[in-house]
BABA-695932 format. One record per residue: y, x, z of N, C-alpha, C in turn. Coordinates in steps of 0.02 Angstrom, whole numbers, padded with zeros to 5 digits. Layout:
% residues N
nv, nu, nw, cav, cau, caw, cv, cu, cw
Y, X, Z, Y, X, Z, Y, X, Z
...
***
This chain:
% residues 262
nv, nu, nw, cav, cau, caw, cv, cu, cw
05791, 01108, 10647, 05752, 01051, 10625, 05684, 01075, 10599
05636, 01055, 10628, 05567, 01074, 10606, 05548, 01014, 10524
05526, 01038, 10482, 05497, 01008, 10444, 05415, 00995, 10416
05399, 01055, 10456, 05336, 01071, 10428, 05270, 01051, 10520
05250, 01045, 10516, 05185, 01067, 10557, 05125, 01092, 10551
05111, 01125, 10595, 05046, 01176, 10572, 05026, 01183, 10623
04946, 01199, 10612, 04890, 01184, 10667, 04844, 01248, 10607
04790, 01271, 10657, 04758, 01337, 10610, 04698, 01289, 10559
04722, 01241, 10558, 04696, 01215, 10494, 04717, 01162, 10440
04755, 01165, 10469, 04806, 01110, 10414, 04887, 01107, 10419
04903, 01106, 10370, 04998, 01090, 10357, 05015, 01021, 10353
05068, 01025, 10382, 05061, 00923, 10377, 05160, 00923, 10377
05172, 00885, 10328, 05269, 00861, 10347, 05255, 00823, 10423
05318, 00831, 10463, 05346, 00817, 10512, 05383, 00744, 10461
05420, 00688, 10512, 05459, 00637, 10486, 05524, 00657, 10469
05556, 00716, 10497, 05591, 00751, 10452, 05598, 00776, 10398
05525, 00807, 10384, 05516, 00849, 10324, 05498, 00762, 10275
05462, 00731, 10285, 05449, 00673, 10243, 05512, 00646, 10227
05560, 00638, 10279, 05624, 00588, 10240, 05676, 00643, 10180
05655, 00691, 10199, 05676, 00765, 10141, 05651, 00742, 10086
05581, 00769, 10076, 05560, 00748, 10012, 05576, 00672, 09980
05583, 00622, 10022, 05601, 00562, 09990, 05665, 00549, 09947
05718, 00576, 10011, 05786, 00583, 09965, 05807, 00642, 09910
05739, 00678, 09911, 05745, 00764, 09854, 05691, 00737, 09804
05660, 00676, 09815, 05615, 00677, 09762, 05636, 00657, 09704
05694, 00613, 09662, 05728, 00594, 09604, 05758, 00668, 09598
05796, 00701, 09624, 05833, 00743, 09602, 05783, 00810, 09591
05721, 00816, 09598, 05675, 00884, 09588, 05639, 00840, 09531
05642, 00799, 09536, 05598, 00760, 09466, 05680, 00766, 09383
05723, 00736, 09421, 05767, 00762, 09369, 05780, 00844, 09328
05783, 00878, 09400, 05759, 00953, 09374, 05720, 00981, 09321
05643, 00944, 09342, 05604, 00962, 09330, 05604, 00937, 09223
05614, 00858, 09232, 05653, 00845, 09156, 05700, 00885, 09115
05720, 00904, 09158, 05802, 00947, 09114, 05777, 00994, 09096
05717, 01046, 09128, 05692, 01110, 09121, 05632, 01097, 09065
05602, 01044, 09059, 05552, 01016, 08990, 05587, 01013, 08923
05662, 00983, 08942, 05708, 00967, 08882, 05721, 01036, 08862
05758, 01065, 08908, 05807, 01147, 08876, 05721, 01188, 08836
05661, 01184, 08866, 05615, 01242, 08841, 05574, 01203, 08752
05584, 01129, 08741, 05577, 01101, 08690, 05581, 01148, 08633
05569, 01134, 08563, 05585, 01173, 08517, 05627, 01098, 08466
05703, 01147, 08436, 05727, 01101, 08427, 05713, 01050, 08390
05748, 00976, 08393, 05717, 00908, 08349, 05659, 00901, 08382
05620, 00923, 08433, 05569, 00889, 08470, 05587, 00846, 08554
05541, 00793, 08551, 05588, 00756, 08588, 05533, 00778, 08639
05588, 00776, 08700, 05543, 00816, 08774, 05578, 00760, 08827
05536, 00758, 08866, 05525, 00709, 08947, 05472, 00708, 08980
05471, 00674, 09023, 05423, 00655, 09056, 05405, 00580, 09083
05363, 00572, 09062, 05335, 00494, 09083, 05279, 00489, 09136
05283, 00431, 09182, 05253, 00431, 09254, 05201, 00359, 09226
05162, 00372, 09238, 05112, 00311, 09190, 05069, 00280, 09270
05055, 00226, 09266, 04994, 00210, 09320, 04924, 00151, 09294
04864, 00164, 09297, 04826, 00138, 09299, 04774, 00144, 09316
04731, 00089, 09316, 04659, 00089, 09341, 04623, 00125, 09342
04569, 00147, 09383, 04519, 00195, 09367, 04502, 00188, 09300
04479, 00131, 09288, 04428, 00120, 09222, 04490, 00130, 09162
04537, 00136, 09173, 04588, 00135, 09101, 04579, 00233, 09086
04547, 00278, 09130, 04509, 00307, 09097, 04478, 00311, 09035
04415, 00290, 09031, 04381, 00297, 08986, 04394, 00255, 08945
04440, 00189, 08943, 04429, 00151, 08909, 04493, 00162, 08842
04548, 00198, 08885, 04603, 00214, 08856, 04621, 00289, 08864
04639, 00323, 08915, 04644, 00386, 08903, 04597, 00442, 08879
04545, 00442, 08906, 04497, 00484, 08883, 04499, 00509, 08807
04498, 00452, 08764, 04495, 00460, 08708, 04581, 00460, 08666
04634, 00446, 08700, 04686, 00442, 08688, 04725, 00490, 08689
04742, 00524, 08753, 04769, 00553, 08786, 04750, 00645, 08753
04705, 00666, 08732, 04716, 00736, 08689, 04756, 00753, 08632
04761, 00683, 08573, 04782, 00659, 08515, 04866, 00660, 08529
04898, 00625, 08605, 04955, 00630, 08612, 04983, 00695, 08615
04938, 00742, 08653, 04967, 00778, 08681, 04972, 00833, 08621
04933, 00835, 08560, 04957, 00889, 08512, 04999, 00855, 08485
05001, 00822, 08470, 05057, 00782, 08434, 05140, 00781, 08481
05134, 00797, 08544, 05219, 00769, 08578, 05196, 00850, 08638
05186, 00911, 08620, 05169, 00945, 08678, 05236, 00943, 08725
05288, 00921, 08731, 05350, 00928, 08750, 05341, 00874, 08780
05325, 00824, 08810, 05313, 00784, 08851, 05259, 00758, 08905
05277, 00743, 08960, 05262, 00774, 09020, 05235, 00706, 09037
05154, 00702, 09047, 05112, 00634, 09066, 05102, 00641, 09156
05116, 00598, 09186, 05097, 00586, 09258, 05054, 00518, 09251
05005, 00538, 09266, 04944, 00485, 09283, 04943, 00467, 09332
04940, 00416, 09391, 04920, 00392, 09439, 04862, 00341, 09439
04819, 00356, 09457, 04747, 00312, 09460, 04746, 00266, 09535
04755, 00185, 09525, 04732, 00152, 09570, 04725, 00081, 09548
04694, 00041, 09590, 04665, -00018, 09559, 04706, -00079, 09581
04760, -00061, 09622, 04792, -00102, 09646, 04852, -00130, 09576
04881, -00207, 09601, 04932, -00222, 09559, 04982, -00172, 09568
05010, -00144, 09532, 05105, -00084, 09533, 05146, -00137, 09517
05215, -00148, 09527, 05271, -00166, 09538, 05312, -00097, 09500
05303, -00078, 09427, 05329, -00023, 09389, 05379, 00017, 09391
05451, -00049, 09403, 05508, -00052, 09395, 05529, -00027, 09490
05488, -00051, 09515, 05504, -00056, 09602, 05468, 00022, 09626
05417, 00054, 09594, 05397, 00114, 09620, 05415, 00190, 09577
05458, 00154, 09524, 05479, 00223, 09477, 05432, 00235, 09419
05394, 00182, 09388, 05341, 00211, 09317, 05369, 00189, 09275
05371, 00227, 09211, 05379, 00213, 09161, 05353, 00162, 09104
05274, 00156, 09146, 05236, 00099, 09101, 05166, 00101, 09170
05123, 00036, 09129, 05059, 00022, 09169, 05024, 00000, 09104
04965, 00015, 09136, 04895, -00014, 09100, 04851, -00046, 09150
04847, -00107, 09134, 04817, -00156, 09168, 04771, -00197, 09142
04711, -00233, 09176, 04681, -00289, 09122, 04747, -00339, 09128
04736, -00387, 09056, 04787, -00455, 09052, 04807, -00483, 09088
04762, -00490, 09163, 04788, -00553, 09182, 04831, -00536, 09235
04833, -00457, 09240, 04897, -00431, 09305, 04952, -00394, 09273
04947, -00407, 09209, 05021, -00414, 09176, 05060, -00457, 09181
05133, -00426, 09199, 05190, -00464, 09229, 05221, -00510, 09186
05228, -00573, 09170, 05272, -00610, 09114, 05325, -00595, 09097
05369, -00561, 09128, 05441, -00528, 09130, 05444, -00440, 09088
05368, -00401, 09069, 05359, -00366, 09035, 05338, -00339, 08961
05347, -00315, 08937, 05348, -00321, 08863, 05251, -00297, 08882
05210, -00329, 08848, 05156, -00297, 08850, 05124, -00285, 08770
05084, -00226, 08757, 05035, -00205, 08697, 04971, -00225, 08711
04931, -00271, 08687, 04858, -00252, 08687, 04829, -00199, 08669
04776, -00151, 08707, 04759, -00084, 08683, 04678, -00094, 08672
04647, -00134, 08702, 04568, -00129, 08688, 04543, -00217, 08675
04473, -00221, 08646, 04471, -00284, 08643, 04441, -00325, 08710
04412, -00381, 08697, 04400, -00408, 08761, 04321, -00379, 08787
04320, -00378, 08842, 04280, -00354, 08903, 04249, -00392, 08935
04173, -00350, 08949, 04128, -00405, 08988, 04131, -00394, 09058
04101, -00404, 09110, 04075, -00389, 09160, 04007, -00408, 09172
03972, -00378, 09182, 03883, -00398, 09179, 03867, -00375, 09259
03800, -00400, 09276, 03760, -00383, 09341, 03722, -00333, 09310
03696, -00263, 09355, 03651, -00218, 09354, 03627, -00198, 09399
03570, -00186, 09393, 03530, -00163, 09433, 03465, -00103, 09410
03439, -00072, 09448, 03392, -00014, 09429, 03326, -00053, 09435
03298, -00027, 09360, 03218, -00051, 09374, 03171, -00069, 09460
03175, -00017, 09489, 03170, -00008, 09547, 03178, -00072, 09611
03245, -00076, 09585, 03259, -00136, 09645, 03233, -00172, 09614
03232, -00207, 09557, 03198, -00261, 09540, 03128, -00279, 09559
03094, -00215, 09561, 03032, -00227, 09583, 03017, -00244, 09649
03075, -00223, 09701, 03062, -00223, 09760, 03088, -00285, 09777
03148, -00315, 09755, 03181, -00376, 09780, 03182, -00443, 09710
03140, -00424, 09654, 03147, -00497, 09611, 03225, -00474, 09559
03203, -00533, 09525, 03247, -00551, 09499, 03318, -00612, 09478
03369, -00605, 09500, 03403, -00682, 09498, 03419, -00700, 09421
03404, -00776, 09433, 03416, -00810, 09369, 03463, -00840, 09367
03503, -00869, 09403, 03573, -00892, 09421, 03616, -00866, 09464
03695, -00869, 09446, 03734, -00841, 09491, 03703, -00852, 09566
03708, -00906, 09581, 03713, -00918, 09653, 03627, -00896, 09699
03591, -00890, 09645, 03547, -00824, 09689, 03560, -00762, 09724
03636, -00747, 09688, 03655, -00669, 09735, 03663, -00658, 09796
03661, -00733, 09834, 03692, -00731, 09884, 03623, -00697, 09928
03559, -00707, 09886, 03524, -00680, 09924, 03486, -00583, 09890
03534, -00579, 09877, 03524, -00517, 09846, 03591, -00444, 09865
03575, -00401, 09886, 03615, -00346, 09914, 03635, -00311, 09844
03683, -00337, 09865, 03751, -00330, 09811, 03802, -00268, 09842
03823, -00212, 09791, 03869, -00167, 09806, 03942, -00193, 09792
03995, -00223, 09859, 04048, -00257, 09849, 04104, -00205, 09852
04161, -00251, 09821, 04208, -00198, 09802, 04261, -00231, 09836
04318, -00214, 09863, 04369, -00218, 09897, 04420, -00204, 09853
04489, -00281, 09856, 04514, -00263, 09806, 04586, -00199, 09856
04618, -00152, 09795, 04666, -00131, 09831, 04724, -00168, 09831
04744, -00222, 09799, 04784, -00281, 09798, 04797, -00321, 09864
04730, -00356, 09890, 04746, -00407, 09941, 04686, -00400, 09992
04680, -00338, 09969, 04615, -00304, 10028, 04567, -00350, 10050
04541, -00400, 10005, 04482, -00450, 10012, 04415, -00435, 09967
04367, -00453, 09985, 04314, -00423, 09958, 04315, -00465, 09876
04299, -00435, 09832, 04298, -00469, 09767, 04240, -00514, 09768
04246, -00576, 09717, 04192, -00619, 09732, 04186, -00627, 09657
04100, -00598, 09626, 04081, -00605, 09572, 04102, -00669, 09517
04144, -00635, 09462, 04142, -00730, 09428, 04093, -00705, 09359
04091, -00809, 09356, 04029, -00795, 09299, 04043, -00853, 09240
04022, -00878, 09199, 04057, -00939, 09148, 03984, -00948, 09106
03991, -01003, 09096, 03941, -01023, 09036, 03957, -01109, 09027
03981, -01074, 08942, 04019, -01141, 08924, 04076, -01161, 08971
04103, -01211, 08978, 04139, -01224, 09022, 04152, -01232, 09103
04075, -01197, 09116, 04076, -01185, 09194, 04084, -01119, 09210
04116, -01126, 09266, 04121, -01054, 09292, 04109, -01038, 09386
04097, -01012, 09413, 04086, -00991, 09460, 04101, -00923, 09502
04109, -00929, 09541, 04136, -00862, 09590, 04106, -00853, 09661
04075, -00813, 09645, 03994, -00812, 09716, 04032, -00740, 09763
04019, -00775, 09831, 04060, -00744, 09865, 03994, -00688, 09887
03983, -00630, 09849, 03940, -00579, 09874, 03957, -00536, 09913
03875, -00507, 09945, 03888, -00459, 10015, 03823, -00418, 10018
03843, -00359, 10041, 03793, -00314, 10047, 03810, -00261, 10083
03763, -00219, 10122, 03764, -00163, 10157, 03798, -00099, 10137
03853, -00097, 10076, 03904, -00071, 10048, 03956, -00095, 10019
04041, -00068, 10048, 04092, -00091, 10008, 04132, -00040, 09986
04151, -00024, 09935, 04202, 00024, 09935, 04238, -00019, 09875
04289, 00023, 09858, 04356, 00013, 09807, 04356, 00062, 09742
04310, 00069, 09722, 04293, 00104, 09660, 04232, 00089, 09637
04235, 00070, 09576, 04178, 00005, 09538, 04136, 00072, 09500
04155, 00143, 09493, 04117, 00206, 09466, 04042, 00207, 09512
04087, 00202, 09581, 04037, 00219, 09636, 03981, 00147, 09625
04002, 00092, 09645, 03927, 00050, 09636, 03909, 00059, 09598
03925, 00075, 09539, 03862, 00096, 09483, 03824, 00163, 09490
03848, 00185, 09511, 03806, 00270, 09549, 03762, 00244, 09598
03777, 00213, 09651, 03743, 00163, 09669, 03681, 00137, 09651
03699, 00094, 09605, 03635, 00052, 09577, 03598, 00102, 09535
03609, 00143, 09503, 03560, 00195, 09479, 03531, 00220, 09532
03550, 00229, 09603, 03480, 00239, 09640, 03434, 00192, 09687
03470, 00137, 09653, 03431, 00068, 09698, 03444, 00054, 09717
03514, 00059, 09761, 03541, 00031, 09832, 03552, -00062, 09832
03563, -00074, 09757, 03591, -00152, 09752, 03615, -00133, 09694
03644, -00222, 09674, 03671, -00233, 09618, 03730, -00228, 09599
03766, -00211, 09557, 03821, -00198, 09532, 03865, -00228, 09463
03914, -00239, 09501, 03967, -00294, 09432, 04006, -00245, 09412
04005, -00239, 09343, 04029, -00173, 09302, 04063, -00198, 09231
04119, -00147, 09219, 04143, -00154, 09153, 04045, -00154, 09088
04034, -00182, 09045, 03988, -00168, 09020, 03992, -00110, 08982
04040, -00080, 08929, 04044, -00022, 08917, 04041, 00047, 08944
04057, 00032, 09010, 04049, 00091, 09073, 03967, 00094, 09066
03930, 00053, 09066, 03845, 00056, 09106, 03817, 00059, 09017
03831, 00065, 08966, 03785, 00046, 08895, 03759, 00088, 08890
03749, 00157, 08906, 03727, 00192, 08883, 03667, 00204, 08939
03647, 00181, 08999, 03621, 00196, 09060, 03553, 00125, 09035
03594, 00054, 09000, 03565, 00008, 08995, 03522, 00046, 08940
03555, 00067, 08879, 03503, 00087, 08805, 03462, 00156, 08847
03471, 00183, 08894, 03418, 00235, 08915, 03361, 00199, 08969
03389, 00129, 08988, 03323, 00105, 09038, 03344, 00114, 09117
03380, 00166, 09136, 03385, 00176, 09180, 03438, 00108, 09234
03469, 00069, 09215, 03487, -00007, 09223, 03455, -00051, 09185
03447, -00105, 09206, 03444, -00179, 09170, 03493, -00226, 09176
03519, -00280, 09116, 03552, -00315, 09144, 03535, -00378, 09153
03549, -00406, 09219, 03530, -00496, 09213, 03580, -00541, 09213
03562, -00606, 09212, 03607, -00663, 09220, 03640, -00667, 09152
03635, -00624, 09077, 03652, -00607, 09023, 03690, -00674, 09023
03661, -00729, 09013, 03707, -00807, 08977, 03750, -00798, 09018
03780, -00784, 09094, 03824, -00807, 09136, 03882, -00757, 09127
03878, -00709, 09096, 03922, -00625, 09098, 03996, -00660, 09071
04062, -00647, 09124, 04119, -00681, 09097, 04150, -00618, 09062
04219, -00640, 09043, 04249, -00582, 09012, 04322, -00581, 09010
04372, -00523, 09012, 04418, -00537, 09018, 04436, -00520, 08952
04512, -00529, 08935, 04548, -00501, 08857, 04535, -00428, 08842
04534, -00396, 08893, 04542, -00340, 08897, 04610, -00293, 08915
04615, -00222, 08902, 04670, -00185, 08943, 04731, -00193, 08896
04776, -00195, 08934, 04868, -00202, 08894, 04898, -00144, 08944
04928, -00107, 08889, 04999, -00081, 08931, 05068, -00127, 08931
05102, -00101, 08987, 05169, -00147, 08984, 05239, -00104, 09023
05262, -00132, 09015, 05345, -00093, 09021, 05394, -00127, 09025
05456, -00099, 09050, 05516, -00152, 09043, 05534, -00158, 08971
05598, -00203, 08978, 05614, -00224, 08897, 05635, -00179, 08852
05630, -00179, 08801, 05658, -00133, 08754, 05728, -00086, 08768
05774, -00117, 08797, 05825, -00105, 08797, 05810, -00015, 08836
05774, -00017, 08884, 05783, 00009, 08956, 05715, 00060, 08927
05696, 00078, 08864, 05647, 00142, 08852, 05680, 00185, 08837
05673, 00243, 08837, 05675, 00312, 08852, 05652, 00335, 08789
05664, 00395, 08744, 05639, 00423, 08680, 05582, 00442, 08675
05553, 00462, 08730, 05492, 00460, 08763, 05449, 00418, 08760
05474, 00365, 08803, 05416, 00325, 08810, 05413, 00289, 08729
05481, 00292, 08696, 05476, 00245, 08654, 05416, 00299, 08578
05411, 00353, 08606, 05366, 00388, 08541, 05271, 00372, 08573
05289, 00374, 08650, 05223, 00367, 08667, 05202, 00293, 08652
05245, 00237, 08656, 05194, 00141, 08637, 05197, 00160, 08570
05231, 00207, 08511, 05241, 00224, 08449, 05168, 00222, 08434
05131, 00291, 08471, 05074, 00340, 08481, 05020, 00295, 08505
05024, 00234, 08561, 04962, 00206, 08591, 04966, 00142, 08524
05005, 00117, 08514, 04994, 00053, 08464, 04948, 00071, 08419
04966, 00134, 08388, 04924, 00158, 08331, 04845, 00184, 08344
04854, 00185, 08409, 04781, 00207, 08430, 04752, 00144, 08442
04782, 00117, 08488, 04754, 00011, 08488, 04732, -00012, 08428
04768, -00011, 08370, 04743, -00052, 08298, 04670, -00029, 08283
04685, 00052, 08283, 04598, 00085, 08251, 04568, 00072, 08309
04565, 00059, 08385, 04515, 00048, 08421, 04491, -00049, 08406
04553, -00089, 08398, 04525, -00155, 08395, 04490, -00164, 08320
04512, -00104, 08267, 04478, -00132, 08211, 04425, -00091, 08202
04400, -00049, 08256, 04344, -00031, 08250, 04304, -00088, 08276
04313, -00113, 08332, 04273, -00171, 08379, 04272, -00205, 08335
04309, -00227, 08303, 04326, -00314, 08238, 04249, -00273, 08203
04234, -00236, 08165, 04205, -00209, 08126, 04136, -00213, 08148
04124, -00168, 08228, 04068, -00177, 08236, 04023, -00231, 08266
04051, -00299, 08275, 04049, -00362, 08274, 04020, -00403, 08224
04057, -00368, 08154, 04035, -00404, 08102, 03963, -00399, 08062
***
């Protein structure tokens, strides 16, 4: 039985070798747990947790999270998976997700971890000069916009916007799409078009000049990011030290925001 294939430049599984790893992959992942537990030092609790979220739950949550855990629990074993699509937790093997609010499952226990979030339009000095400026949503339509593709339902995202009780969702388009909201903003720092962005991602690009933002009154917002998980019953010592570990990091991040508000 061949498992492997090889060509003088690449290794690739055969459908043999793939249905191997599928039915060896719980039991090398169990391994791999048992061998975290036995090297522990005793009374420290050891596992491993399979986590999935968004690009942006980066910076918004791990970046600053994720060093603090790790001196604190070195005996436990973080798997990150970064994608922007909805996960099904329970159906692909994670232990937890971080999601914005509104693709949290009702059937999951969820934490709020950050406060609520804008999304703003940007653009580089530059383009503005060359193509104007819009004053209402529904100007974008004539403005080259960097669109994003969701990994969910593989449809192009369509800008929303609110003021007061109206809201709107402008179906934008432009001579770029990709599935990572990092990239249009790399993007719009060199002019290509405009870009719909977490606002905390771009603040520091806005206070240096190098973006502007428009349409300011129209900027909607969501609650912001939650982790979530199955029910209590069904955590692990693990996971149950890590929502221990993120709650406590959630309070000082929302009562820093409460604070600098006031």
């Amino acid at each position: 039985m061949t498992l492997v294939a090889r060509t003088t430049r690449s290794v690739a599984l055969t459908e043999a070798g793939k249905r191997l790893v599928e039915s060896a992959g719980p039991a090398v992942a169990q391994v791999r747990a048992a061998l975290t537990e036995a090297t522990a030092k005793p009374g420290e609790v050891a596992g491993r947790l399979r986590l999935t979220t968004p690009r942006a739950g980066f910076e918004f949550v791990f970046k600053p999270f994720l060093p603090r855990f790790r001196e604190r629990h070195p005996s436990i074993e973080l798997e990150l998976v970064f994608e922007d699509r909805r996960v099904d937790i329970v159906r692909e093997g994670f232990d937890a997700g971080i999601r914005l609010s509104e693709y949290v499952e009702r059937d999951m226990v969820s934490l709020r971890l950050t406060s609520a979030v804008r999304f703003i339009v940007v653009g580089a000095p530059n383009y503005f000069e060359k193509h104007g400026t819009p004053v209402r949503p529904e100007d974008l339509l004539h403005h080259e916009c960097l669109t994003f593709r969701s990994e969910t339902t593989g449809a192009l995202y369509a800008w929303e916007f609110e003021r007061g009780r109206k809201t709107w969702r402008v179906p934008v388009r432009g001579g770029v799409v990709t599935n990572n909201g990092h990239l249009c903003v790399e993007w719009a720092l060199q002019g290509l078009g405009l870009a719909y962005a977490f606002e905390p991602l771009v603040r520091t690009h806005l206070r240096e000049g190098r973006l502007i933002h428009v349409l300011e009154p129209y900027a909607a917002s969501v609650p912001g990011f939650y982790l979530y998980y199955p029910s209590r019953s069904q955590r692990s010592p693990a996971l149950k030290l890590f929502v221990e570990a993120i709650r406590e990091f959630a309070a000082e991040q929302l009562s820093l925001a409460s604070s600098e508000k006031a």
